[in-house]
C-alpha positions as CSV (number, residue, x, y, z in Angstrom):
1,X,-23.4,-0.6,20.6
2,X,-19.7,-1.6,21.9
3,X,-17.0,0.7,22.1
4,X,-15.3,-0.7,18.8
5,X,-18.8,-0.6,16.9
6,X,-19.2,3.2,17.3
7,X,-15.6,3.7,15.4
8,X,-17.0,1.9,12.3
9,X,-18.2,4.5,9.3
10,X,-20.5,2.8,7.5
11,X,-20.8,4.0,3.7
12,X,-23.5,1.5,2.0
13,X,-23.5,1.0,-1.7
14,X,-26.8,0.5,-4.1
15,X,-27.1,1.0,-7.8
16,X,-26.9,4.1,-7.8
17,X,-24.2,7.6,-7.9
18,X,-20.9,7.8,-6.1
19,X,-22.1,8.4,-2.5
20,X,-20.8,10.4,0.2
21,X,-19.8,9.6,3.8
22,X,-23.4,9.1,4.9
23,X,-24.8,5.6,4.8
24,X,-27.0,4.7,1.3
25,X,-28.6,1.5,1.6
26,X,-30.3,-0.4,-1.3
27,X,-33.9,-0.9,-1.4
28,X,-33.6,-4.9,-1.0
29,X,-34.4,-7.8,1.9
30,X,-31.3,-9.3,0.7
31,X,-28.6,-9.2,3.3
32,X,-25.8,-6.9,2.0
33,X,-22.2,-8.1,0.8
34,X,-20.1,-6.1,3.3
35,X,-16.3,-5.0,2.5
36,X,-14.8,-4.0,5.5
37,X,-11.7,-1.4,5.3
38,X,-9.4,-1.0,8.6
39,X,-7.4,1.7,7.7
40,X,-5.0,4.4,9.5
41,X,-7.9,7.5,9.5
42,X,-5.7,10.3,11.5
43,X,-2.2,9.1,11.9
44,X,1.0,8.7,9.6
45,X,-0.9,7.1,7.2
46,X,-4.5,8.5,6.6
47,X,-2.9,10.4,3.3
48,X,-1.6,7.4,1.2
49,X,-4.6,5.5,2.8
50,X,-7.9,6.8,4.6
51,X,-10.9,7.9,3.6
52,X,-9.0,7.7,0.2
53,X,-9.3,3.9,0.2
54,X,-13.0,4.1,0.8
55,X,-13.7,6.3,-1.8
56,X,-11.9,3.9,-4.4
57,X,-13.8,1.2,-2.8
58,X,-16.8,2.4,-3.6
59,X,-16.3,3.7,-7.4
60,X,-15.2,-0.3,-7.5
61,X,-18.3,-0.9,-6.2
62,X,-20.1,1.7,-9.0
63,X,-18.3,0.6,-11.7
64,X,-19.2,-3.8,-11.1
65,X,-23.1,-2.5,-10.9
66,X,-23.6,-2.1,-7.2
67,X,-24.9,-5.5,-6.2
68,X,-23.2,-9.1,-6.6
69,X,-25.2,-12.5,-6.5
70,X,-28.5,-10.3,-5.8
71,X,-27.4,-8.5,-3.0
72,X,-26.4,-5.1,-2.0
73,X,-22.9,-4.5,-1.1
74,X,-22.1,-2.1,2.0
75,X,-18.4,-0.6,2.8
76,X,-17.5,-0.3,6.8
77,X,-14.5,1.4,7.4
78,X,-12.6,1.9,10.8
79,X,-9.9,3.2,12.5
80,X,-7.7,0.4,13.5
81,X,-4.6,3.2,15.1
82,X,-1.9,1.1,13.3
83,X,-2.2,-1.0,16.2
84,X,-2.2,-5.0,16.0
85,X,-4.6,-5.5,18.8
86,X,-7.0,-3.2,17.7
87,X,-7.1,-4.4,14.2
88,X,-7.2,-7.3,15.6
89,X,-10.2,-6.7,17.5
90,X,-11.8,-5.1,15.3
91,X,-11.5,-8.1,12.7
92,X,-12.9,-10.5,14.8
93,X,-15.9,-8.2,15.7
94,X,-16.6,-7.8,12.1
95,X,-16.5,-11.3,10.5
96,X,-18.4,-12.6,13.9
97,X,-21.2,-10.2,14.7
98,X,-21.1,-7.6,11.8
99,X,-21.7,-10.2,9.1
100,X,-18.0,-8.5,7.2
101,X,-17.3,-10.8,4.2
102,X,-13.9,-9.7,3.1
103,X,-11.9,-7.4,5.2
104,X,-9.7,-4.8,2.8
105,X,-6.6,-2.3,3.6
106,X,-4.9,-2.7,7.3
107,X,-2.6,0.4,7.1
108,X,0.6,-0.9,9.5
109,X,2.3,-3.7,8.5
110,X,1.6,-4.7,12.1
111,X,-1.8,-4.2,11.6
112,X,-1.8,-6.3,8.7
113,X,-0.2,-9.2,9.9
114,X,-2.2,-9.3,13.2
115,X,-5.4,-9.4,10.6
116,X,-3.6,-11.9,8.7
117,X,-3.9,-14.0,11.3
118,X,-7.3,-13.6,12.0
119,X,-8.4,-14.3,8.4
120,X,-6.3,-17.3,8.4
121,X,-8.3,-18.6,12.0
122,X,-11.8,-17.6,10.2
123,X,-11.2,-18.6,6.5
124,X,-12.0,-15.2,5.4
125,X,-10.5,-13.4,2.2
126,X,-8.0,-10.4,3.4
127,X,-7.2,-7.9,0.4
128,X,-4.0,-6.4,1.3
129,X,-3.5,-2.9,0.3
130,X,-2.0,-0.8,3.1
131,X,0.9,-3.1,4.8
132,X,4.2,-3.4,2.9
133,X,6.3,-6.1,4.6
134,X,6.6,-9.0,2.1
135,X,6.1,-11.6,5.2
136,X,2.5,-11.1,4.2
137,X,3.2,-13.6,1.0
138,X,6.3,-14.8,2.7
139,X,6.8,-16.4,6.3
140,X,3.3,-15.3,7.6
141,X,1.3,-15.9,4.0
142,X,-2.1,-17.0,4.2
143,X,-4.8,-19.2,1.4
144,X,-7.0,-16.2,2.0
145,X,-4.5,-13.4,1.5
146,X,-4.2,-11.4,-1.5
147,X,-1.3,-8.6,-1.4
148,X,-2.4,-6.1,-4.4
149,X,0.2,-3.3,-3.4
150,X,3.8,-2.6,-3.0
151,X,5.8,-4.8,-0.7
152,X,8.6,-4.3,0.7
153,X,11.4,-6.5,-1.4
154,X,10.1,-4.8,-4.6
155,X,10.4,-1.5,-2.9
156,X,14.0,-2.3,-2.0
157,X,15.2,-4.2,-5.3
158,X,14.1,-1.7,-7.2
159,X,15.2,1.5,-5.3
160,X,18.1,0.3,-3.5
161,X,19.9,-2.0,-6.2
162,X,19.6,0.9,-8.5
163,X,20.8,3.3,-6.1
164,X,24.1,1.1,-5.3
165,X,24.7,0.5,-8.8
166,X,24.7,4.0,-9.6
167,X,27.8,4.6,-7.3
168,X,25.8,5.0,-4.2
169,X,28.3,1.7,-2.3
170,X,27.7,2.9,1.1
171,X,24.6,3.1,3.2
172,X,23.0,4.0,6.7
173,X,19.3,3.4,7.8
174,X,16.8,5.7,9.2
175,X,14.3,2.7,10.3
176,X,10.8,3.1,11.5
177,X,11.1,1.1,14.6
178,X,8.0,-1.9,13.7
179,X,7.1,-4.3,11.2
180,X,7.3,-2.7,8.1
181,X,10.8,-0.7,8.7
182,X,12.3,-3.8,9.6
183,X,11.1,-5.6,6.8
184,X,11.9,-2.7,4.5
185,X,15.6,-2.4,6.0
186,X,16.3,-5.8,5.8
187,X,15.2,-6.3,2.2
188,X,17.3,-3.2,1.0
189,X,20.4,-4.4,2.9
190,X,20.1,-7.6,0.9
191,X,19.5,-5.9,-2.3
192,X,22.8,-3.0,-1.6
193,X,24.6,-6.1,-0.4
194,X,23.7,-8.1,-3.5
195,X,24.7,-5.4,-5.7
196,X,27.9,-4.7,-4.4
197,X,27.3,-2.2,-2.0
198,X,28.2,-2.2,2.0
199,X,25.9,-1.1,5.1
200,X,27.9,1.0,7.6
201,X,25.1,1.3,10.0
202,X,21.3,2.1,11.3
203,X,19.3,3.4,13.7
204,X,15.5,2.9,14.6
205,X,12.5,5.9,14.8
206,X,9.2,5.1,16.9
207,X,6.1,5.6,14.6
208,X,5.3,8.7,14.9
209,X,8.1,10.5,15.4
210,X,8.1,14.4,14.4
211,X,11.9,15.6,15.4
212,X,14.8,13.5,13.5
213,X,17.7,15.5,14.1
214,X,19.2,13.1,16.3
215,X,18.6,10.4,13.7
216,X,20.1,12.8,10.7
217,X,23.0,13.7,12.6
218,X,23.9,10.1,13.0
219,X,23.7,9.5,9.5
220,X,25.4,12.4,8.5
221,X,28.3,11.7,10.7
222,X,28.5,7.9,9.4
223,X,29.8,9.0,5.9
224,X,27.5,6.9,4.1
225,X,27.1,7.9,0.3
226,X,23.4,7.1,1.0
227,X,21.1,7.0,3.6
228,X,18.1,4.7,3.3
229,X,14.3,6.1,4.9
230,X,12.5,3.3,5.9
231,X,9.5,4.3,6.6
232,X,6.5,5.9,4.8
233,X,3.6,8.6,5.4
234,X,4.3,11.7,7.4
235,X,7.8,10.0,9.3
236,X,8.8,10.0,5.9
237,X,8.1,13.4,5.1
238,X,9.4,14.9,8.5
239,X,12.7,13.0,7.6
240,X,13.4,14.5,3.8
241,X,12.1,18.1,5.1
242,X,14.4,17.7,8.1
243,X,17.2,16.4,5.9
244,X,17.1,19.6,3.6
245,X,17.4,21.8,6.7
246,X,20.3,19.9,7.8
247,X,21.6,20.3,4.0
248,X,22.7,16.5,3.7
249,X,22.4,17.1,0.1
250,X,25.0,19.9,-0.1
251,X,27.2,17.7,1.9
252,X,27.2,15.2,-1.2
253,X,25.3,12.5,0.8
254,X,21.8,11.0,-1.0
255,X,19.1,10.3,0.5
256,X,16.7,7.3,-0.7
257,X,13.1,6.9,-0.2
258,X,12.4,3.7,0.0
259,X,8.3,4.1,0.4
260,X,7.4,7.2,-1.4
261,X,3.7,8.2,-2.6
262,X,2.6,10.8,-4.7
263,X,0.4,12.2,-1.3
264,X,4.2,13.0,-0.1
265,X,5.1,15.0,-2.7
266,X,2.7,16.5,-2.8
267,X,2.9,17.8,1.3
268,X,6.1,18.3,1.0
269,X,6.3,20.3,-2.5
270,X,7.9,19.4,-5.9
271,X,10.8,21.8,-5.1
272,X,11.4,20.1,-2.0
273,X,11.5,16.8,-3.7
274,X,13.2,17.3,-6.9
275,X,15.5,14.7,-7.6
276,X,14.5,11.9,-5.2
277,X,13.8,8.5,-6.7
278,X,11.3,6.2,-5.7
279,X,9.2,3.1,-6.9
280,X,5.6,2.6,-7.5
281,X,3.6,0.8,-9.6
282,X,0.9,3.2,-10.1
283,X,1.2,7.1,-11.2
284,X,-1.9,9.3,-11.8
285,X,-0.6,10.6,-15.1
286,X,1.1,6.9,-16.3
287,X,-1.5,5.9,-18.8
288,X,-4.9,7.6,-20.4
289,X,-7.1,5.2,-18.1
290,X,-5.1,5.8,-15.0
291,X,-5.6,9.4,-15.8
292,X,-9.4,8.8,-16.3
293,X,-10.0,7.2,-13.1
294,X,-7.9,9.5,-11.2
295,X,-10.6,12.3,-12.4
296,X,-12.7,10.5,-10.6
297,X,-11.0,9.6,-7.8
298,X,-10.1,13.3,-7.7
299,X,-13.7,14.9,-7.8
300,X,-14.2,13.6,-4.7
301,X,-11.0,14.0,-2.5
302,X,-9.6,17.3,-3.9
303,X,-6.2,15.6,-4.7
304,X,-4.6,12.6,-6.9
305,X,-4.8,9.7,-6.1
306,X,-1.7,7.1,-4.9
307,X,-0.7,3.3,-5.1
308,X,-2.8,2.3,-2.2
309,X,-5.6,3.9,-3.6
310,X,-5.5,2.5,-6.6
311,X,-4.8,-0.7,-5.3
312,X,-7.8,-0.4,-2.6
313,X,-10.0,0.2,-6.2
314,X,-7.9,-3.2,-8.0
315,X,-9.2,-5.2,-5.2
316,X,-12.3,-4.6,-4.7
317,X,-13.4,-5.2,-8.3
318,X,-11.5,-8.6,-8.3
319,X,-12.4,-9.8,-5.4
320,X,-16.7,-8.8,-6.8
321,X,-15.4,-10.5,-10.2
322,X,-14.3,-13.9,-8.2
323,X,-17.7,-13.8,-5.7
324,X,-19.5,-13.6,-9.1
325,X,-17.9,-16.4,-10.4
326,X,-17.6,-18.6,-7.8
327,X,-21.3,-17.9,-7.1
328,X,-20.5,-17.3,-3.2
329,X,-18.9,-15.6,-0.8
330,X,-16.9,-18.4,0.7
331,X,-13.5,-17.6,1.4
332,X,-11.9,-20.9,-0.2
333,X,-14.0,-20.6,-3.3
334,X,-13.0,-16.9,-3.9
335,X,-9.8,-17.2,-3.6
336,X,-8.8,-19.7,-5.9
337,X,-11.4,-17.7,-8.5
338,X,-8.7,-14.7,-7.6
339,X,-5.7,-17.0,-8.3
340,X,-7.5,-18.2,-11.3
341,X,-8.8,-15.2,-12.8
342,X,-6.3,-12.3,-14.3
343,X,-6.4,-8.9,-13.1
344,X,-7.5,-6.3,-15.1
345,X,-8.8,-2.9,-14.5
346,X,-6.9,0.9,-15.3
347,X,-3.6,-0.3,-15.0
348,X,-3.4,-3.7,-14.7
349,X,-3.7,-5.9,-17.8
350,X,-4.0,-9.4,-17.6
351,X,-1.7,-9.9,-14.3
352,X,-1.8,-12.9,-12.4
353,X,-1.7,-14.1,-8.5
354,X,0.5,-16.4,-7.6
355,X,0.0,-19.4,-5.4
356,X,1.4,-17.3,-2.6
357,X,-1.3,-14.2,-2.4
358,X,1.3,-12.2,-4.8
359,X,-0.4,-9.9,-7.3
360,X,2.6,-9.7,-10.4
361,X,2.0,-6.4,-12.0
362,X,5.5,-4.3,-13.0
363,X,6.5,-1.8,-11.3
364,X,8.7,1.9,-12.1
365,X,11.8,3.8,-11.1
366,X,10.3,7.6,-11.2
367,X,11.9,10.6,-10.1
368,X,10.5,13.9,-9.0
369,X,10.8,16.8,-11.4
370,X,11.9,19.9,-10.5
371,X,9.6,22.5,-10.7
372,X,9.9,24.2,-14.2
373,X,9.7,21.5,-15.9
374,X,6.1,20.9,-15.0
375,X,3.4,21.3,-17.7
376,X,0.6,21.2,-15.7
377,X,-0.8,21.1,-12.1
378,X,0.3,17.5,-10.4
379,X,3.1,17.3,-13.1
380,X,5.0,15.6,-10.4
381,X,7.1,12.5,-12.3
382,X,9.4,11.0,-14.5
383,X,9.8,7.3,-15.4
384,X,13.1,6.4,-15.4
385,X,12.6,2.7,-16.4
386,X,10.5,-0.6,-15.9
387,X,10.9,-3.7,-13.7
388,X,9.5,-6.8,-15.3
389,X,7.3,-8.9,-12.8
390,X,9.8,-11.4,-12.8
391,X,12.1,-8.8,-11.4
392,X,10.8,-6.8,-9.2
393,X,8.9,-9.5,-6.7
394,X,10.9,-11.8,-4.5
395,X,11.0,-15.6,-6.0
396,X,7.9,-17.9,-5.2
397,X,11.4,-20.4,-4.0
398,X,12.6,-18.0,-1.3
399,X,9.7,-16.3,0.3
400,X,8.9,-19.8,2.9
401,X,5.5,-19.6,2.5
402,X,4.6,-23.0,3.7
403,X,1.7,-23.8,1.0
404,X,3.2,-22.3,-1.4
405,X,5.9,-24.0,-3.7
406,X,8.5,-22.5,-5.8
């Protein structure tokens, strides 16, 4: 077994109950249909991702019967460190000797893009759940890539246009310093820009990073009305619990989230984040079936479940749907049987792909409640209002995906 192989968790799927970690493997000569996650399993990211994703994985797996064209279908799942070359490794190793048929997640938008590639050289169908940057249906799109999540110019037409056009004319960055917090700071820029607003400045955070008080104290002394987090998982969380120390609030400055989850709320506490706004397109408590499959999702992790969760879950099931319909596996097949087939599962009701890889569900504005006014346990959110599709996703015309045409 290589060095890479040993990293792989292996949780195999039959006909059968929701499984655990440990490998369940139908009783059938058939070779399996293997998902393959790569996901972030014990950095910034293995809350809003992880183990998380393969547990919706697999109830997607449950809930389509637990085989597809006669066979059994298998989940791997791997850490791939948020690093390009390991997810890049690890990509290759799996369509090429581990007999992978559709690799899922990617974490890092870094990660994600270096896998991008790699599906695009081996004509192999890459559901993109974990990385934000909207390059992955823009610049670097792929035929075979299918981006069921947030991205990043949602994220930032959303949050920051409403923002700006609530008074907040003045911004700073705190940027995670790769992919996905440029992406996410350039986008917002655009959108603040676009909506009147001015940027007075930014500065750049390695992955990772646990102490931002040389960041905050920049941002505090720029005089910006709002400063802009871009970045996600626990840098996110060290900056709005760091921020509150520093009392930026008190000072009359605003801070904006631009990637927030419910798994950050949750660390941090509702007190903590009363009052911040963020965008999503999925909320545990948004809708009777969301709230149904959340149980689910629940039972087994102890917590509720996020947007990449339930995106991990979306495309899963699509992607079984298309294999079924296309009667195969191959990548070129499936993926115009995603493109061609709606999307619809707990809360997304007959919503197409575009040409580009783009899933077009809507998307929210919700805010954080304080405390008191929570009615149960995980009472976390308001809605404060609805993007349209057309809205909230960059236009087919201006992304530059070369095969696809606006």
């Amino acid at each position: 077994m290589t060095r890479l192989s040993r990293r792989v968790l292996v949780g195999g799927m039959a006909a059968a109950p929701l499984a655990g970690p440990g490998i369940i493997r139908a009783q059938s000569s058939s070779k399996p249909v293997r998902i393959g996650l790569l996901s972030d399993m014990g950095g910034p990211y293995r809350d809003v991702g992880g183990t998380g994703n393969r547990v919706a994985t697999e109830l997607a797996i449950v809930d389509f019967g637990g085989s597809v064209l006669g066979r059994p279908i298998e989940v791997l799942q791997a850490d791939d460190q948020d690093k390009p070359d390991v997810a890049a490794s690890l990509a290759r190793q799996w369509i090429d000797s581990e007999g992978v048929d559709v690799l899922a997640d990617g974490a890092a938008s870094s990660s994600g893009l270096a896998i991008q590639q790699v599906c695009r050289d081996k004509k192999t169908v890459y559901l993109i759940t974990g990385p934000a940057t909207s390059d992955m249906t823009g610049r670097q799109c792929s035929p075979f890539g299918i981006h069921f999540s947030y991205d990043t110019y949602a994220l930032a037409h959303g949050t920051g246009t409403a923002l700006t056009r609530a008074g907040g004319d003045s911004w700073f960055f705190i940027t995670a310093d790769y992919a996905f917090g440029y992406a996410l700071e350039r986008d917002t820029m655009d959108a603040v820009r676009a909506a009147g607003g001015k940027v007075v400045g930014s500065v750049r955070a390695p992955l990772g990073t646990a102490d931002f008080s040389s960041y905050l104290v920049q941002a505090q002394a720029s005089g910006a009305k709002v400063i802009g987090l871009a970045n996600a998982g626990t840098d996110a969380q060290n900056c709005v619990k760091q921020s509150a120390e520093f009392g930026l609030a008190k000072s009359g400055q605003r801070l904006a989230t631009l990637l927030m989850q419910i798994s950050d709320v949750a660390s941090l506490g509702q007190s903590v984040c009363a009052g911040l706004a963020y965008t999503d397109s999925f909320y545990w408590d948004m809708s009777d079936t969301a709230r149904a499959w959340s149980k689910r999702w629940s039972e087994q992790m102890g917590r509720v479940p996020g947007l990449l969760h339930a995106g991990s879950y979306c495309a899963a099931y699509h992607w079984l749907k298309a294999v079924k319909a296309a009667g195969s596996t191959e990548a070129e097949a499936v993926a115009a049987k995603m493109k061609a087939i709606p999307v619809n599962d707990f809360y997304n009701d007959n919503v197409k792909i575009r040409q580009d890889g783009r899933v077009m569900h809507g998307i929210y504005l919700w805010q954080v409640k304080p405390v008191a006014e929570a009615r149960y346990p995980n009472d976390f959110c308001r809605k404060l209002g609805t993007i349209a599709p057309a809205d909230a996703w960059r236009p087919l015309s201006e992304g530059g995906c070369a095969f696809a045409k606006g």
